[in-house]
C-alpha positions as CSV (number, residue, x, y, z in Angstrom):
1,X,-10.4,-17.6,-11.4
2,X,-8.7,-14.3,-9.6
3,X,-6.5,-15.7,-6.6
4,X,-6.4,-13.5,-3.6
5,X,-5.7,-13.9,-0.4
6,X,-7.5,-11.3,2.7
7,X,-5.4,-10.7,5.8
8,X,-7.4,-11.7,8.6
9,X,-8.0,-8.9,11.1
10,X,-8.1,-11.2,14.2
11,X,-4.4,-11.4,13.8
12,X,-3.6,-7.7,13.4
13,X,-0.8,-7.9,16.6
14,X,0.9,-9.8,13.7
15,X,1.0,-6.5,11.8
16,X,1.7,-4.5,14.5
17,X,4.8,-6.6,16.3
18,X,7.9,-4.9,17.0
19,X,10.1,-7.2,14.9
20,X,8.1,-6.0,11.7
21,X,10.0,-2.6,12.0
22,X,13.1,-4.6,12.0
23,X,12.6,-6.8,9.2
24,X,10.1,-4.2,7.3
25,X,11.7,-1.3,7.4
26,X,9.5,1.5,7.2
27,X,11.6,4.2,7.4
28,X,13.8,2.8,4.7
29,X,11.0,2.3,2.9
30,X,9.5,5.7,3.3
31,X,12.9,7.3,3.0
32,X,13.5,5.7,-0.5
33,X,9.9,7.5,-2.0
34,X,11.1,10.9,-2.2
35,X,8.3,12.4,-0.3
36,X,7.0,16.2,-0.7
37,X,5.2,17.7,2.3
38,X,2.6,19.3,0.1
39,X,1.8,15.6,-1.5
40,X,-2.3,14.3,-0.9
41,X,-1.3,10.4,-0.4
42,X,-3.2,7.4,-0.4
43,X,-2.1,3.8,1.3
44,X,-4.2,1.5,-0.3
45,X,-4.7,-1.5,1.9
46,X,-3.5,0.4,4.8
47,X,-4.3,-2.5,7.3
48,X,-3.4,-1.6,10.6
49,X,-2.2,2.0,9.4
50,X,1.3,0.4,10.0
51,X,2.8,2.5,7.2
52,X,0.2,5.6,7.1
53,X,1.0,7.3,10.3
54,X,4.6,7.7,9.3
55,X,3.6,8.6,6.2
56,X,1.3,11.1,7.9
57,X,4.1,13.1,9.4
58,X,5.8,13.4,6.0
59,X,3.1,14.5,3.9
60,X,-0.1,17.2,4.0
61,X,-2.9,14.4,4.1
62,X,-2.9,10.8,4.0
63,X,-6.1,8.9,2.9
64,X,-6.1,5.4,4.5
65,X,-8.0,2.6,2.5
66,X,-8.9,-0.5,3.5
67,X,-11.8,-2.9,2.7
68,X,-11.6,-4.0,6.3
69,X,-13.9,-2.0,8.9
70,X,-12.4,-3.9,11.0
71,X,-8.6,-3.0,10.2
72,X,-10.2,1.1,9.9
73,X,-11.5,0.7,13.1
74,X,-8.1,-0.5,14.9
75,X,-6.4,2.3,13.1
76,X,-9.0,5.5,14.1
77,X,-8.2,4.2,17.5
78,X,-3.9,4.7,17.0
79,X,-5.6,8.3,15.4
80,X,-7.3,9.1,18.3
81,X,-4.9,8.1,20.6
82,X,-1.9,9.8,19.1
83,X,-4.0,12.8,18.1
84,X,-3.0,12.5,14.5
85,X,-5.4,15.1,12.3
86,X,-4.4,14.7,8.4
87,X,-5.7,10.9,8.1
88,X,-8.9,9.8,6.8
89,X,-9.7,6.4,6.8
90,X,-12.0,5.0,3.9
91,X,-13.7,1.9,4.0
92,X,-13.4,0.5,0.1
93,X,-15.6,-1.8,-2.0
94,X,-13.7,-4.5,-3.9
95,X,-12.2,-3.1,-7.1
96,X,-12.8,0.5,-6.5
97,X,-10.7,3.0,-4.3
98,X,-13.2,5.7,-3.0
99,X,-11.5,8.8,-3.9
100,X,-12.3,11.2,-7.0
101,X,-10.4,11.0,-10.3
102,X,-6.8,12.6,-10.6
103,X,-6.6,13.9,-6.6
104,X,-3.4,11.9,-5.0
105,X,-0.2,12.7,-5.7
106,X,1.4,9.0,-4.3
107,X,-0.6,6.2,-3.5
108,X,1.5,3.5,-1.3
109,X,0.2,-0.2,-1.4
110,X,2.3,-2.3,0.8
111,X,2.3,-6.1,1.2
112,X,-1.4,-5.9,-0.6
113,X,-1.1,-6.3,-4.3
114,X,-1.2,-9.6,-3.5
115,X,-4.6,-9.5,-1.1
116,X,-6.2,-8.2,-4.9
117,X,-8.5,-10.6,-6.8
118,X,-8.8,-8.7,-9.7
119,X,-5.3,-7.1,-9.7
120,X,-5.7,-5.0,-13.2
121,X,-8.8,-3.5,-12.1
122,X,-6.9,-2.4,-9.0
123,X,-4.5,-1.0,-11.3
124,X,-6.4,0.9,-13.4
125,X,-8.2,2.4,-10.1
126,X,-5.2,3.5,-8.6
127,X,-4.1,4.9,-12.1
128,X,-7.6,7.3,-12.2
129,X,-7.3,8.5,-8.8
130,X,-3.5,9.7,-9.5
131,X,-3.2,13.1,-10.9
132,X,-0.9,13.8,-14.0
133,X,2.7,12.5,-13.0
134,X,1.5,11.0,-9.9
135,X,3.7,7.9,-8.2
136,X,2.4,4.4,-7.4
137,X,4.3,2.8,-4.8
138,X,4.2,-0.8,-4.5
139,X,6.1,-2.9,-2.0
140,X,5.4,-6.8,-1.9
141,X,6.7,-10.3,-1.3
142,X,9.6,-11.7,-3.1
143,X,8.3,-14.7,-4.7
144,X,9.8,-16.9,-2.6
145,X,10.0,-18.8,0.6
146,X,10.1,-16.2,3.6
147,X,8.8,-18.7,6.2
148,X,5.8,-15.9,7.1
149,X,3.8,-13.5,5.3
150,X,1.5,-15.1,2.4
151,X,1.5,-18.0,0.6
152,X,4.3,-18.4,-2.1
153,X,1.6,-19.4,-4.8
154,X,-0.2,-16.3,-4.8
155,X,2.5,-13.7,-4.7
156,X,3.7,-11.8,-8.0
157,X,7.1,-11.5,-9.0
158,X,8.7,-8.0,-9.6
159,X,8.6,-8.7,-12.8
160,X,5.0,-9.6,-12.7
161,X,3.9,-6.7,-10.9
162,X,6.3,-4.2,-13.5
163,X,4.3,-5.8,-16.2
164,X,1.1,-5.4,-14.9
165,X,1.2,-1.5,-14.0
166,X,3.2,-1.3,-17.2
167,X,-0.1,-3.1,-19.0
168,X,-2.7,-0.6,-17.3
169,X,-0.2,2.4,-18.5
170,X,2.2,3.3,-15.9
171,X,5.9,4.0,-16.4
172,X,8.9,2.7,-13.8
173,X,10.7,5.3,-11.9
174,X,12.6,3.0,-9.2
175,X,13.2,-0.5,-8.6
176,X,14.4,-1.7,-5.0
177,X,15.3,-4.5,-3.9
178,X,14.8,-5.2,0.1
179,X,15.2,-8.3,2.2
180,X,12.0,-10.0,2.4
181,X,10.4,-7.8,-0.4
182,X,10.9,-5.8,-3.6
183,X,9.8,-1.8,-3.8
184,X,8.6,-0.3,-7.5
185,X,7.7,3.5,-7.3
186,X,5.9,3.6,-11.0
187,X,4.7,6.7,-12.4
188,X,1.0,7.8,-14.1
């Protein structure tokens, strides 16, 4: 049996509180990518679009996946509202990332790798729809007691996650570590 564990929508203020910033650190975290403003990204698991409209004022286009409507809905609202124009949400089936084969040049998955039941199928998804030398960056959980986020039992190590993308192909660029979480940028 595939563990996963869905963020629940109903507490997206969680994902959008101030402190998350603090503790999170997006710009650190989008900072440490080496980002090109020609790149086509994806944020798999976008969620609220916490990290995708930063990441939409670094890059050319940003393709926001979530299998959420609910989560895509809250985030065309922050579109509309702050007038951004190179995001397009996409609403995802489980297991398959709805974007043709070799088109992004990074895909970002943040505190989701997790949230996948069938983590290596994810992998090899996220693999097809990188072109040539495309990046994967993953940012997750430490496995160990943060007093928030999800439960301890169903996070992955760093080490389980290097293994995994490793498994399905990919090569490791970068390995950081951060307070609450670890950051691998792997390459196709």
């Amino acid at each position: 049996m595939k563990e996963s564990y869905v963020f629940d929508p109903k507490y997206v203020d969680i994902l959008e509180a101030e402190d998350r910033k603090i503790w999170q650190k997006p710009e650190e975290i989008l900072d440490a990518i080496e980002l090109n403003r020609d790149y086509v990204a994806a944020d798999l698991g976008c969620g609220s679009g916490f990290f995708t409209i930063p990441l939409s004022g670094k890059v050319k286009r940003v393709y926001a996946i979530d299998i959420q409507k609910a989560m895509l809905k809250y985030l065309e609202q922050k579109i509309e509202n702050q007038r951004i124009k190179n995001i397009t949400p996409l609403l995802s089936k489980e297991n398959k990332i709805p974007i043709e084969n070799e088109c992004i040049d990074l895909l970002i998955s943040i505190n989701a790798l997790h949230e996948f039941a069938d983590k290596e199928k994810m992998i090899q998804e996220m693999r097809r729809v990188l072109r040539q030398d495309g990046k994967a960056v993953i940012v997750d959980f430490n496995k160990e007691k943060t007093g928030f986020g999800p439960p301890e039992a169903i996070r992955l190590s760093k080490i389980q996650a290097k293994h995994l993308f490793e498994k399905i192909g990919f090569t490791v660029l970068k390995f950081k570590d951060l307070t609450y979480h670890y950051l691998i940028v792997f390459q196709r």
